[in-house]
CHARMM-style PDB file with segment names, atoms N, HN, CA, C and O in Angstrom:
ATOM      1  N   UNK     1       0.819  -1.194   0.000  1.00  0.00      PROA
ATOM      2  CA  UNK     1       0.000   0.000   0.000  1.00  0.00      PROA
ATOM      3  C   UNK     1       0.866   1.263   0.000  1.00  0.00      PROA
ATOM      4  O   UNK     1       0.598   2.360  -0.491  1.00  0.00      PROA
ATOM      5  N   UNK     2       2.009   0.853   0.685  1.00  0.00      PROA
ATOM      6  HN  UNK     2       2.227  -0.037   1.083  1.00  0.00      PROA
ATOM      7  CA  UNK     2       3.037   2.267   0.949  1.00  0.00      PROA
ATOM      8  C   UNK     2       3.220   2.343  -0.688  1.00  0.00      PROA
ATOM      9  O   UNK     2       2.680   3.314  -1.218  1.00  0.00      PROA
ATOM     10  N   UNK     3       3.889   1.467  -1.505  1.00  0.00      PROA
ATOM     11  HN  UNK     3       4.328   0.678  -1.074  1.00  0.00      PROA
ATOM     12  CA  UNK     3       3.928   2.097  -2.781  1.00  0.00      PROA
ATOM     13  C   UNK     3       3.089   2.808  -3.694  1.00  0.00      PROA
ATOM     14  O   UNK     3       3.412   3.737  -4.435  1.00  0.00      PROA
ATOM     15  N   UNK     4       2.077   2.313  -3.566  1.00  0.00      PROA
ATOM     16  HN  UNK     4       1.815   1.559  -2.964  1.00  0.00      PROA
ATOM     17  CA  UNK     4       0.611   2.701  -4.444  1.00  0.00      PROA
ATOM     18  C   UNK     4       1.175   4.234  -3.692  1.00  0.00      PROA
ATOM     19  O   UNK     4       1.864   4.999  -4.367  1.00  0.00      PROA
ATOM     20  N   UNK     5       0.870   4.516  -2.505  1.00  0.00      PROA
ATOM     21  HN  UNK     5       0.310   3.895  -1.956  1.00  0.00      PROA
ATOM     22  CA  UNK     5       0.356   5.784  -1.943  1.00  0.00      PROA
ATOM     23  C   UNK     5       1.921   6.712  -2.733  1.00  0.00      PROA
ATOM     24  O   UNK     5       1.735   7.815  -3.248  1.00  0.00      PROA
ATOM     25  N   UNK     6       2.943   6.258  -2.719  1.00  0.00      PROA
ATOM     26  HN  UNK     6       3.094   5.362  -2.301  1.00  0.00      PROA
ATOM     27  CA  UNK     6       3.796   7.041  -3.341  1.00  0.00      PROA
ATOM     28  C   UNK     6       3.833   7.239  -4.679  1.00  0.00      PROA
ATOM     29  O   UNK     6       4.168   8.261  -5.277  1.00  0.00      PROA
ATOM     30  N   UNK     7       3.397   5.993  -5.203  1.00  0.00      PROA
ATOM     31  HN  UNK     7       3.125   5.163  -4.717  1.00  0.00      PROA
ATOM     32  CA  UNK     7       3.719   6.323  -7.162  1.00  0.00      PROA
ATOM     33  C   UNK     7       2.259   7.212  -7.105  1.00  0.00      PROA
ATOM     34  O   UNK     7       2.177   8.008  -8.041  1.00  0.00      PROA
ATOM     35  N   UNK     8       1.256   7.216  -6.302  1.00  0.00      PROA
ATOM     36  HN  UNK     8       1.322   6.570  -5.541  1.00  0.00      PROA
ATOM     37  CA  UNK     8      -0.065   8.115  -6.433  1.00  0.00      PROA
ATOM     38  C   UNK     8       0.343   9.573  -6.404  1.00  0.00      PROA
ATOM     39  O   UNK     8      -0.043  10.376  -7.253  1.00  0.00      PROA
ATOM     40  N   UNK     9       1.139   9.881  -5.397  1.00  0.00      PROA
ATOM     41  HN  UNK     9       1.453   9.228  -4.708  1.00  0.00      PROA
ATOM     42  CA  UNK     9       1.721  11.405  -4.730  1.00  0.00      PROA
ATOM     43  C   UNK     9       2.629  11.688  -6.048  1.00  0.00      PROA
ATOM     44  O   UNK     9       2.106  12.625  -6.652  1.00  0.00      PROA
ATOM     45  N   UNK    10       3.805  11.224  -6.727  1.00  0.00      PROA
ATOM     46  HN  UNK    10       4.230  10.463  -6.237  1.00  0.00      PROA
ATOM     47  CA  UNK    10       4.575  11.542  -7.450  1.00  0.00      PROA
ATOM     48  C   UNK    10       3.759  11.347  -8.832  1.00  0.00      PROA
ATOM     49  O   UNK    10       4.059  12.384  -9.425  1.00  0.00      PROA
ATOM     50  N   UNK    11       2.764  10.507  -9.828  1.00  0.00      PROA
ATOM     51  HN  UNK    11       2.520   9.665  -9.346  1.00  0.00      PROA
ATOM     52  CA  UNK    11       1.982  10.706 -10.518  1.00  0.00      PROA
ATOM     53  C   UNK    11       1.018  11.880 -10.277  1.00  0.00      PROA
ATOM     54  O   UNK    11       0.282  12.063 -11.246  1.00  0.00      PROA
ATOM     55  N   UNK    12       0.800  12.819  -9.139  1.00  0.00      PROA
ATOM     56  HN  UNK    12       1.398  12.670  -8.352  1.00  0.00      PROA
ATOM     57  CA  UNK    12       0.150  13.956  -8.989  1.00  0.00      PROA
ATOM     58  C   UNK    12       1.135  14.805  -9.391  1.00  0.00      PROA
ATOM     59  O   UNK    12       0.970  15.515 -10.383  1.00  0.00      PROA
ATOM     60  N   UNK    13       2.184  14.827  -8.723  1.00  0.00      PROA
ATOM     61  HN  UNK    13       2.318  14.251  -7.917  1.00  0.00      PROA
ATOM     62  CA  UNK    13       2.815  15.952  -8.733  1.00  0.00      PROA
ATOM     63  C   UNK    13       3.556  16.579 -10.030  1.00  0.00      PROA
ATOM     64  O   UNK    13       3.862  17.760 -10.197  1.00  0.00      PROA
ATOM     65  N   UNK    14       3.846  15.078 -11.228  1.00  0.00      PROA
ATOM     66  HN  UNK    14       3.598  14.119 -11.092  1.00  0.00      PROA
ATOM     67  CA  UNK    14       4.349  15.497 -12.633  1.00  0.00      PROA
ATOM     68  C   UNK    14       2.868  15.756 -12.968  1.00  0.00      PROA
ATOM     69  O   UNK    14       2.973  16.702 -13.748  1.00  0.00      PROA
ATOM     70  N   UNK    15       1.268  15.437 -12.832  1.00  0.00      PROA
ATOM     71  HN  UNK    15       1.182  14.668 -12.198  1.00  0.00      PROA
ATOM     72  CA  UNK    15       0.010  15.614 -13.359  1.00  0.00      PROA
ATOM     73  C   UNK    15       0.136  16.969 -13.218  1.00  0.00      PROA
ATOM     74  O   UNK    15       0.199  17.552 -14.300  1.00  0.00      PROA
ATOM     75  N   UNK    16       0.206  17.833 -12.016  1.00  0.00      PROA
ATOM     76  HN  UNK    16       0.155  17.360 -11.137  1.00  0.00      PROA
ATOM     77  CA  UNK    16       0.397  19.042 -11.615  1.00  0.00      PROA
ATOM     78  C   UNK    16       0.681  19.834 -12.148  1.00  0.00      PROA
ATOM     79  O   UNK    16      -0.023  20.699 -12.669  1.00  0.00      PROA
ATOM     80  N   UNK    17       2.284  19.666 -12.136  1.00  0.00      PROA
ATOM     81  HN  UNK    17       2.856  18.963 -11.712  1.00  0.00      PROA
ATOM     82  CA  UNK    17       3.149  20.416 -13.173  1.00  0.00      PROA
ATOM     83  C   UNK    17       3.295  20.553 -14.627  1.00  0.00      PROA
ATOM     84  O   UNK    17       4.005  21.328 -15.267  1.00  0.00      PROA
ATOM     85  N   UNK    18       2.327  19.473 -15.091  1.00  0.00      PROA
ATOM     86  HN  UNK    18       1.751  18.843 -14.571  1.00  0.00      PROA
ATOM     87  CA  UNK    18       2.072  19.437 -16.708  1.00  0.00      PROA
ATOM     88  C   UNK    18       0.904  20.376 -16.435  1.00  0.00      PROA
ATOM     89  O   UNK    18       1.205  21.542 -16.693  1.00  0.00      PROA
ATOM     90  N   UNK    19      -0.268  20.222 -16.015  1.00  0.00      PROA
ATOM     91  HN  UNK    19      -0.512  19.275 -15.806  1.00  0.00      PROA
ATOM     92  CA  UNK    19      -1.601  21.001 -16.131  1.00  0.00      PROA
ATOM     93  C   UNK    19      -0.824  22.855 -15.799  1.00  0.00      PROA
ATOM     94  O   UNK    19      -1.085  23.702 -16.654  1.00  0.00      PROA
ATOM     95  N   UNK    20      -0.101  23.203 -14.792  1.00  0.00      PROA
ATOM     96  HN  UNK    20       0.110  22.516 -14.098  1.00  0.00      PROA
ATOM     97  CA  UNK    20       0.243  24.363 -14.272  1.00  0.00      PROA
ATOM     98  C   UNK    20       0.543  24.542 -15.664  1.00  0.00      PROA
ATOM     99  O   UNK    20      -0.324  24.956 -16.433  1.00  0.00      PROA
ATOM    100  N   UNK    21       2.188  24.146 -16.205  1.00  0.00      PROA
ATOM    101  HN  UNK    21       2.892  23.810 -15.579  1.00  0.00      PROA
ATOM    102  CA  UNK    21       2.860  24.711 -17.104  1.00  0.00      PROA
ATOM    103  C   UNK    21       2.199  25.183 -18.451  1.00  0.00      PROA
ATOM    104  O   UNK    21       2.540  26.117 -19.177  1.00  0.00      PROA
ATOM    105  N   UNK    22       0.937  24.095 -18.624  1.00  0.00      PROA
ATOM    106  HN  UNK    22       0.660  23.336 -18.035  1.00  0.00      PROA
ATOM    107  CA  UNK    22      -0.248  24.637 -20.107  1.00  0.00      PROA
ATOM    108  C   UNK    22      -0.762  25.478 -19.942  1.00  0.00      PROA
ATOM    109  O   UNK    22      -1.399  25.977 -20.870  1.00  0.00      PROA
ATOM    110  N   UNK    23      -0.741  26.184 -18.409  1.00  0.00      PROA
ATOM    111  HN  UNK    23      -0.223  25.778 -17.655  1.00  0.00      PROA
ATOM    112  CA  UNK    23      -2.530  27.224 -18.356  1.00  0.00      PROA
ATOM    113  C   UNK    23      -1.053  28.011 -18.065  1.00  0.00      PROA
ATOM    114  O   UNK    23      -1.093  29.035 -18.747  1.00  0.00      PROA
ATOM    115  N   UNK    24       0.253  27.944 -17.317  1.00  0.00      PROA
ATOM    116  HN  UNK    24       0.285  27.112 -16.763  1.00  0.00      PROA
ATOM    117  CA  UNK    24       0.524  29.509 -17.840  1.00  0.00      PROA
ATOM    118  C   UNK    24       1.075  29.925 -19.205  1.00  0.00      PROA
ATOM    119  O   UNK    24       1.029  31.096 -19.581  1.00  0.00      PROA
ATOM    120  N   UNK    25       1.631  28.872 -19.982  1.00  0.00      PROA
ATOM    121  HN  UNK    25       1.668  27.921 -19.675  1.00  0.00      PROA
ATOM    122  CA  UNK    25       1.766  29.133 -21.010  1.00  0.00      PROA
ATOM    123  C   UNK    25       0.404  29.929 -22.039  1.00  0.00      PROA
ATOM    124  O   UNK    25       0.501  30.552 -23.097  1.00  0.00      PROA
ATOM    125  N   UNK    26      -0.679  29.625 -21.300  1.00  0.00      PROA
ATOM    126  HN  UNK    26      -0.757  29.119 -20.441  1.00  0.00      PROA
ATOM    127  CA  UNK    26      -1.654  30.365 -22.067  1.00  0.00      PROA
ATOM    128  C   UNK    26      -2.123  31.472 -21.297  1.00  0.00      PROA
ATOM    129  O   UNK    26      -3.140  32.051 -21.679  1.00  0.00      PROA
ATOM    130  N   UNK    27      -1.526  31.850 -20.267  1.00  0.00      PROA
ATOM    131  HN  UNK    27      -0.699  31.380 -19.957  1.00  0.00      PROA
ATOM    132  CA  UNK    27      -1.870  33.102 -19.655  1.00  0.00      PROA
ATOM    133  C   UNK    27      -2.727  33.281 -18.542  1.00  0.00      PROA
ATOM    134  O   UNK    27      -3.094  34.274 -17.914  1.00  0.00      PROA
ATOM    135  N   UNK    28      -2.969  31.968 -18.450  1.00  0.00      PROA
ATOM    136  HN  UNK    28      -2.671  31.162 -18.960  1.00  0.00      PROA
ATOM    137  CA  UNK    28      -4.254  31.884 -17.217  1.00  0.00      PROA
ATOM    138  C   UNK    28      -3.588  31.277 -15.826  1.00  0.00      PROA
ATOM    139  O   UNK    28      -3.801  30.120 -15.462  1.00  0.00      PROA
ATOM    140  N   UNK    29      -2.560  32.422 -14.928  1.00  0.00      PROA
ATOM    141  HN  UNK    29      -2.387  33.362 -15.223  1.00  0.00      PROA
ATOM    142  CA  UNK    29      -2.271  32.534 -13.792  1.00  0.00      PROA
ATOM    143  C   UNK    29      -3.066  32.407 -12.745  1.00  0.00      PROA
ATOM    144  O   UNK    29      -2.498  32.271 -11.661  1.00  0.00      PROA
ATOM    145  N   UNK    30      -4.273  32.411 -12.763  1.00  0.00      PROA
ATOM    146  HN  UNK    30      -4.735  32.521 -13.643  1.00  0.00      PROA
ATOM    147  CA  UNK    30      -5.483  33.183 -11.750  1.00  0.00      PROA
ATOM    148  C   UNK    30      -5.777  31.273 -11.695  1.00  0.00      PROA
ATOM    149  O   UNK    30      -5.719  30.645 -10.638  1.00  0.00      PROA
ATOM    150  N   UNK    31      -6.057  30.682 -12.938  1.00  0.00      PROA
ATOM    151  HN  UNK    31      -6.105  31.192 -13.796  1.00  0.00      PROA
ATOM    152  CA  UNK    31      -6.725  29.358 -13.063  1.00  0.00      PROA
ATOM    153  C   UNK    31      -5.287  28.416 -12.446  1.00  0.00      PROA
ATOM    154  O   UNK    31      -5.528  27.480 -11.683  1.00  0.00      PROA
ATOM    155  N   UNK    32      -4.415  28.599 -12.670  1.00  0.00      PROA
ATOM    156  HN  UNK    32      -4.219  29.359 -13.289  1.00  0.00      PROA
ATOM    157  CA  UNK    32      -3.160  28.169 -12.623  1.00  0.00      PROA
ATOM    158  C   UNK    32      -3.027  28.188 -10.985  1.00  0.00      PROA
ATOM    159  O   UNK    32      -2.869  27.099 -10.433  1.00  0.00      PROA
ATOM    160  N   UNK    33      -3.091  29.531 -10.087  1.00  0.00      PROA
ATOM    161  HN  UNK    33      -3.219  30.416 -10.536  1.00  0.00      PROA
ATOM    162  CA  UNK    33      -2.836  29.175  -9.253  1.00  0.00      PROA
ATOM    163  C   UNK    33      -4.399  28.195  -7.869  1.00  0.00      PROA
ATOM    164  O   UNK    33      -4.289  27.847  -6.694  1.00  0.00      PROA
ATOM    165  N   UNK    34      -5.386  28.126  -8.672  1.00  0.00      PROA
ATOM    166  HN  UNK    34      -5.475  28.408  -9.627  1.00  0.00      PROA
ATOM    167  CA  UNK    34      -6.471  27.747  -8.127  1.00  0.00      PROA
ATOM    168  C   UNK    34      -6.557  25.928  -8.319  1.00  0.00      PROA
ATOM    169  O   UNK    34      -7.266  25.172  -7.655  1.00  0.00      PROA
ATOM    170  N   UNK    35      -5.741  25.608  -9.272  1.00  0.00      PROA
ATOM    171  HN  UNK    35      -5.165  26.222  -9.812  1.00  0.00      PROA
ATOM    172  CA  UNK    35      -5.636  24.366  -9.988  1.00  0.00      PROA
ATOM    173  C   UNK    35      -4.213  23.493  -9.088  1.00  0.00      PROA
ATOM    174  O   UNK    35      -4.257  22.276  -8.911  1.00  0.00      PROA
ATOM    175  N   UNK    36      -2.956  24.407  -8.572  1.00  0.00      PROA
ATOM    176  HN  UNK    36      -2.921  25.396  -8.716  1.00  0.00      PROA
ATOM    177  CA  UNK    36      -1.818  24.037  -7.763  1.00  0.00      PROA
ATOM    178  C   UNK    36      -2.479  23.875  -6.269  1.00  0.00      PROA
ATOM    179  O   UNK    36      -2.227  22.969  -5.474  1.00  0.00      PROA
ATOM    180  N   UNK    37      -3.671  25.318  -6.018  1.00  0.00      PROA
ATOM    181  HN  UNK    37      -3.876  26.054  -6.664  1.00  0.00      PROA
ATOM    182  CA  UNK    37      -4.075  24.702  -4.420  1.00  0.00      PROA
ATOM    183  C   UNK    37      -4.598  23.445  -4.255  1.00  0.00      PROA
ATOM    184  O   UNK    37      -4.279  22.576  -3.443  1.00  0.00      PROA
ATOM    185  N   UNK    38      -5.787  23.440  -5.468  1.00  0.00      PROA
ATOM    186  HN  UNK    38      -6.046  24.146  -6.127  1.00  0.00      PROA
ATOM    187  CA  UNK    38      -6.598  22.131  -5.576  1.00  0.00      PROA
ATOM    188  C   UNK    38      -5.542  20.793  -5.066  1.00  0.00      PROA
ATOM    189  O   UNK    38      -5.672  19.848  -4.289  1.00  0.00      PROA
ATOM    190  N   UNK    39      -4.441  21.305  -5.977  1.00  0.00      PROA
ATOM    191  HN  UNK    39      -4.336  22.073  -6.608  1.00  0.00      PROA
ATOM    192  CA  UNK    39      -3.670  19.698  -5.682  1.00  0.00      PROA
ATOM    193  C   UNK    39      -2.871  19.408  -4.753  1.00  0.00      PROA
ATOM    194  O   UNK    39      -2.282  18.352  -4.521  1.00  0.00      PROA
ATOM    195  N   UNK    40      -2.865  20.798  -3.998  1.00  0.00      PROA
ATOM    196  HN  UNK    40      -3.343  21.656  -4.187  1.00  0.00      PROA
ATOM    197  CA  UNK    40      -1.922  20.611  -3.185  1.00  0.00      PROA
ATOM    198  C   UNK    40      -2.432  19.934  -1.731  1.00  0.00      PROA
ATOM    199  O   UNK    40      -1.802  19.617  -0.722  1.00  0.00      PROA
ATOM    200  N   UNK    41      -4.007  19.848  -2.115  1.00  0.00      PROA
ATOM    201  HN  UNK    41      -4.520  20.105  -2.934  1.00  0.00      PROA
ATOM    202  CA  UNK    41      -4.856  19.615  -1.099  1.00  0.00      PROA
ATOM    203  C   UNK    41      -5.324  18.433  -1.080  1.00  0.00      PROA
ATOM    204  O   UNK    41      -5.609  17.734  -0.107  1.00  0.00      PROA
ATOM    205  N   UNK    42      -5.405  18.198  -2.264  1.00  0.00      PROA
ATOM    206  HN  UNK    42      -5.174  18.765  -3.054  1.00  0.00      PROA
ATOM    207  CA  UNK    42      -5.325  16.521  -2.618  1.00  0.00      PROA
ATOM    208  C   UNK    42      -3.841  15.705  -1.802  1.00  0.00      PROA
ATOM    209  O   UNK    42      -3.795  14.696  -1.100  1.00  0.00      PROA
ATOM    210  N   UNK    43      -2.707  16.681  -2.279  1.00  0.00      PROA
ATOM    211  HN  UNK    43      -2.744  17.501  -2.850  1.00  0.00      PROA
ATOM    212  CA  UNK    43      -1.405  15.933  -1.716  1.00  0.00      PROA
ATOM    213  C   UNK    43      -1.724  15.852  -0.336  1.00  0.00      PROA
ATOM    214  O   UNK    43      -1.812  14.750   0.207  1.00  0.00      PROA
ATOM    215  N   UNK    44      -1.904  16.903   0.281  1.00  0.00      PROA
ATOM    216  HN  UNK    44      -1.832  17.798  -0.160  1.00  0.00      PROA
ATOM    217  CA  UNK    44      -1.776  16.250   1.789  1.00  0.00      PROA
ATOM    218  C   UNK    44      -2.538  15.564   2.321  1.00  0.00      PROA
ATOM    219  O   UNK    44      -2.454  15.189   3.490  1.00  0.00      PROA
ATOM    220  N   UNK    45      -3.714  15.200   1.258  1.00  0.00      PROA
ATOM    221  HN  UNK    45      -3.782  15.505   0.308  1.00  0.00      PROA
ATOM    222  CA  UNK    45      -4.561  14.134   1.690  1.00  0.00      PROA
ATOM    223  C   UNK    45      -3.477  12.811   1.734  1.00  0.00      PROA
ATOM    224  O   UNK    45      -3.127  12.192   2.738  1.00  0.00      PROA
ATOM    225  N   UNK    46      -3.030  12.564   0.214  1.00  0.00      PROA
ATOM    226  HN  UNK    46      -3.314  13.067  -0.602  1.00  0.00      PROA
ATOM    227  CA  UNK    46      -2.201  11.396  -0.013  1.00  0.00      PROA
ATOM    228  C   UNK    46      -1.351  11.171   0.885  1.00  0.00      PROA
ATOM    229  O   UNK    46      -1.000  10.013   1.108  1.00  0.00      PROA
ATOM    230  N   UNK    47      -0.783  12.351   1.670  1.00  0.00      PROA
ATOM    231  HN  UNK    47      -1.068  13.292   1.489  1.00  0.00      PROA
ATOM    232  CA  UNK    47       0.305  12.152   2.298  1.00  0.00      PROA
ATOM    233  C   UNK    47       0.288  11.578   3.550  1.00  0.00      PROA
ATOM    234  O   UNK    47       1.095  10.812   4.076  1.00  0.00      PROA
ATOM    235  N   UNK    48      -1.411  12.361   4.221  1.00  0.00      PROA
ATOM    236  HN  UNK    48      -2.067  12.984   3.794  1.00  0.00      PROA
ATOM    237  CA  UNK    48      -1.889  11.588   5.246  1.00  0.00      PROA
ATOM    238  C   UNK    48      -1.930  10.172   5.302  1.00  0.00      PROA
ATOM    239  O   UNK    48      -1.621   9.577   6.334  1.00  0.00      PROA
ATOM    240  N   UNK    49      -2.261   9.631   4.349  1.00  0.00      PROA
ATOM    241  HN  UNK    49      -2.513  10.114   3.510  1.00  0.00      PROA
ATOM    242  CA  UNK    49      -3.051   8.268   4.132  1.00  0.00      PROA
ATOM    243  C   UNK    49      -1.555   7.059   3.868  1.00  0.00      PROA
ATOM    244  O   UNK    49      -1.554   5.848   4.090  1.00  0.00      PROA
ATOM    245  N   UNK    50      -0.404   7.923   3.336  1.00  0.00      PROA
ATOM    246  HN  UNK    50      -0.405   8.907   3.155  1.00  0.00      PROA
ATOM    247  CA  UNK    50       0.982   7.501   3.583  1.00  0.00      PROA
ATOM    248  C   UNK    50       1.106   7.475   4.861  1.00  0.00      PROA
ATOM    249  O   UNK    50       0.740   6.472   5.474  1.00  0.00      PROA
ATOM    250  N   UNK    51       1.488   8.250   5.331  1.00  0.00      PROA
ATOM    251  HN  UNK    51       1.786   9.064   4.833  1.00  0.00      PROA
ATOM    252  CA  UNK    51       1.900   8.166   6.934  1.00  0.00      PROA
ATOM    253  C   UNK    51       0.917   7.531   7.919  1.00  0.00      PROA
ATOM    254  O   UNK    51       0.998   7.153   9.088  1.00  0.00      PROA
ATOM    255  N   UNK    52      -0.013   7.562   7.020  1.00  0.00      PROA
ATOM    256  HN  UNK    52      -0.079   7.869   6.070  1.00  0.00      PROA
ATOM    257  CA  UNK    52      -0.817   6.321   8.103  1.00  0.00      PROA
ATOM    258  C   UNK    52      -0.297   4.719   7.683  1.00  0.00      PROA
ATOM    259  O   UNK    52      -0.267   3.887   8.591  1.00  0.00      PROA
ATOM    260  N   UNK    53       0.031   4.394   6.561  1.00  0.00      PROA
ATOM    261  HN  UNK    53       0.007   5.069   5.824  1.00  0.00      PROA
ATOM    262  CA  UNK    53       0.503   3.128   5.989  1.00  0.00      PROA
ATOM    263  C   UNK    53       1.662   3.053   6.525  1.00  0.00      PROA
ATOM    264  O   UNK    53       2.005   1.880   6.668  1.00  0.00      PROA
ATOM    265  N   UNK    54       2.847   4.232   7.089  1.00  0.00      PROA
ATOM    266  HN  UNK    54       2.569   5.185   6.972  1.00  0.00      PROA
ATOM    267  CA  UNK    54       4.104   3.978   7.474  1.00  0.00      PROA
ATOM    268  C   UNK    54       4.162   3.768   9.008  1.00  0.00      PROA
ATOM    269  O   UNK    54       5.124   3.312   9.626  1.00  0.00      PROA
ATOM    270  N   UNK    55       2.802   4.233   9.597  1.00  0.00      PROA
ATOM    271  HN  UNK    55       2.020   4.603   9.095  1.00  0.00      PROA
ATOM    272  CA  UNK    55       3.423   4.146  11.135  1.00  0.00      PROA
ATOM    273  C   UNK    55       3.333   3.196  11.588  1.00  0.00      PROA
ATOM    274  O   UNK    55       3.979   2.992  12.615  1.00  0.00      PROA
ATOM    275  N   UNK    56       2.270   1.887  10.900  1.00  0.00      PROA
ATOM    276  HN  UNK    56       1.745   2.052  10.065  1.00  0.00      PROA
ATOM    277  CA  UNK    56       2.738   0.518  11.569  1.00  0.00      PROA
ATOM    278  C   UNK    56       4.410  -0.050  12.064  1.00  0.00      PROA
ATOM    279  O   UNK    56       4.867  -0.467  13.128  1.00  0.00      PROA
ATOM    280  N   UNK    57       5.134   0.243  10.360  1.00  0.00      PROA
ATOM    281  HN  UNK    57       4.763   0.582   9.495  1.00  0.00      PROA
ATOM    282  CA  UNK    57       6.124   0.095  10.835  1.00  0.00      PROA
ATOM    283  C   UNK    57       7.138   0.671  11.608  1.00  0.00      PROA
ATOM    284  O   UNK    57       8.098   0.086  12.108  1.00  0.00      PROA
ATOM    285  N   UNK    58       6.847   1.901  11.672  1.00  0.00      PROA
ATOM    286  HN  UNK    58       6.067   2.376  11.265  1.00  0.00      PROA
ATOM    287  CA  UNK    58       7.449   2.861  12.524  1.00  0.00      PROA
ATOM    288  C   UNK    58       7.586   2.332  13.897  1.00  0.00      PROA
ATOM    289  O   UNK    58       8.658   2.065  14.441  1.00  0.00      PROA
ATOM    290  N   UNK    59       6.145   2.178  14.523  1.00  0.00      PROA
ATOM    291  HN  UNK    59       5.274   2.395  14.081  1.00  0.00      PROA
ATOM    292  CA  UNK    59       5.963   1.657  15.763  1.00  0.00      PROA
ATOM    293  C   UNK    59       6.642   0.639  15.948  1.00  0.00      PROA
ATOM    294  O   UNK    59       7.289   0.622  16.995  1.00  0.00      PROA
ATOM    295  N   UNK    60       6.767  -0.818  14.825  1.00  0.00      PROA
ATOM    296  HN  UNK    60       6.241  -0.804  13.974  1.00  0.00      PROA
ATOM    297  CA  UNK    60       7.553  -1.813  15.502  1.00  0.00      PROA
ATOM    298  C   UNK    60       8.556  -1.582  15.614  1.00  0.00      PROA
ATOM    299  O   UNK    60       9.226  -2.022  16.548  1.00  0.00      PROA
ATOM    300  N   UNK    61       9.093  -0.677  14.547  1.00  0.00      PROA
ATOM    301  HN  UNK    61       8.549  -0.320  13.788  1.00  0.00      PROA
ATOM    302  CA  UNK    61      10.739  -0.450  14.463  1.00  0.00      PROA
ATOM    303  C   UNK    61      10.951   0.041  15.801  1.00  0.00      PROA
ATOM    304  O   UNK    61      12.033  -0.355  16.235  1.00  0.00      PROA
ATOM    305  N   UNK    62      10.292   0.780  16.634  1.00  0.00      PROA
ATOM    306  HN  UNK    62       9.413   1.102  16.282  1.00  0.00      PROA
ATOM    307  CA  UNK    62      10.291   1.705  17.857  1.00  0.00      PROA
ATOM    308  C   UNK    62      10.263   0.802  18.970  1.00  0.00      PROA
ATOM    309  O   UNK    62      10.868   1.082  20.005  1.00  0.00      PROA
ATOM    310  N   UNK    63       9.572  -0.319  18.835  1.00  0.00      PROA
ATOM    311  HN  UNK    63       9.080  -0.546  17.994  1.00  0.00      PROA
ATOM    312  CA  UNK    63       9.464  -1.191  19.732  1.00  0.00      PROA
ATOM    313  C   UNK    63      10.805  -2.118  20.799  1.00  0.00      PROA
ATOM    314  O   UNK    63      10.960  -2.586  21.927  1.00  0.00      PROA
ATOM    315  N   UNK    64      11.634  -1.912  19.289  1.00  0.00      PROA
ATOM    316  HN  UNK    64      11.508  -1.532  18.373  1.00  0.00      PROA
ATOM    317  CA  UNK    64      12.656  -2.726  19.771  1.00  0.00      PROA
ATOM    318  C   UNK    64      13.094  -2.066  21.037  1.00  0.00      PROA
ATOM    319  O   UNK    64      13.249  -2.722  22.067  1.00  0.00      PROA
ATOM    320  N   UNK    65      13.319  -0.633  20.970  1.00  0.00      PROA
ATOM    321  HN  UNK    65      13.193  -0.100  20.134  1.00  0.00      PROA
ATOM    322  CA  UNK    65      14.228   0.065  22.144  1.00  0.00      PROA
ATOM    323  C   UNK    65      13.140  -0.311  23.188  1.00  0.00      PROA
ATOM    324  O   UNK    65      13.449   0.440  24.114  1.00  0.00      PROA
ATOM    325  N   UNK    66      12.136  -0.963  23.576  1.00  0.00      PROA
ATOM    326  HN  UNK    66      11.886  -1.573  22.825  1.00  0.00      PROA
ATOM    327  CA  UNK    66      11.232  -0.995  24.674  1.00  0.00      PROA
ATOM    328  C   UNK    66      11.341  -2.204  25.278  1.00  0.00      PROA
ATOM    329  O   UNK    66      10.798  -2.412  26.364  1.00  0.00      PROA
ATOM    330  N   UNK    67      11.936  -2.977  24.744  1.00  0.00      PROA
ATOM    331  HN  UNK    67      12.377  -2.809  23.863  1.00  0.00      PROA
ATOM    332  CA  UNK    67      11.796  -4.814  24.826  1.00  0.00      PROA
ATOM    333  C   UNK    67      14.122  -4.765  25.624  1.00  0.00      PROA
ATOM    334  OT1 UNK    67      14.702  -5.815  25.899  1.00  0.00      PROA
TER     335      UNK     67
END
């Protein structure tokens, strides 16, 4: 799942930067920057939903110093 959630985040982020770079090449800054929040809001969704897939292992890794 950790991978999905990363090739998802990095397939946004070149999606991103292709959609940004067309609308300013055509002049539409205003749409451009309403289209980077959109995704940027999406990302920290993804990112959440990563770091929820990573802290299982986090925790065991953490475990050891407790044992």
């Amino acid at each position: 799942m950790i991978l999905i959630w990363l090739l998802a985040i990095m397939m946004l982020t070149v999606l991103t930067k292709w959609i940004t770079n067309h609308l300013l090449k055509k002049q539409s800054v205003f749409i451009a920057q309403i289209v980077v929040t959109i995704f940027c809001i999406i990302q920290f969704v993804f990112v959440y939903f990563l770091v929820k897939a990573l802290m299982n292992y986090i925790v065991q890794g953490l475990n050891v110093f407790y044992h």
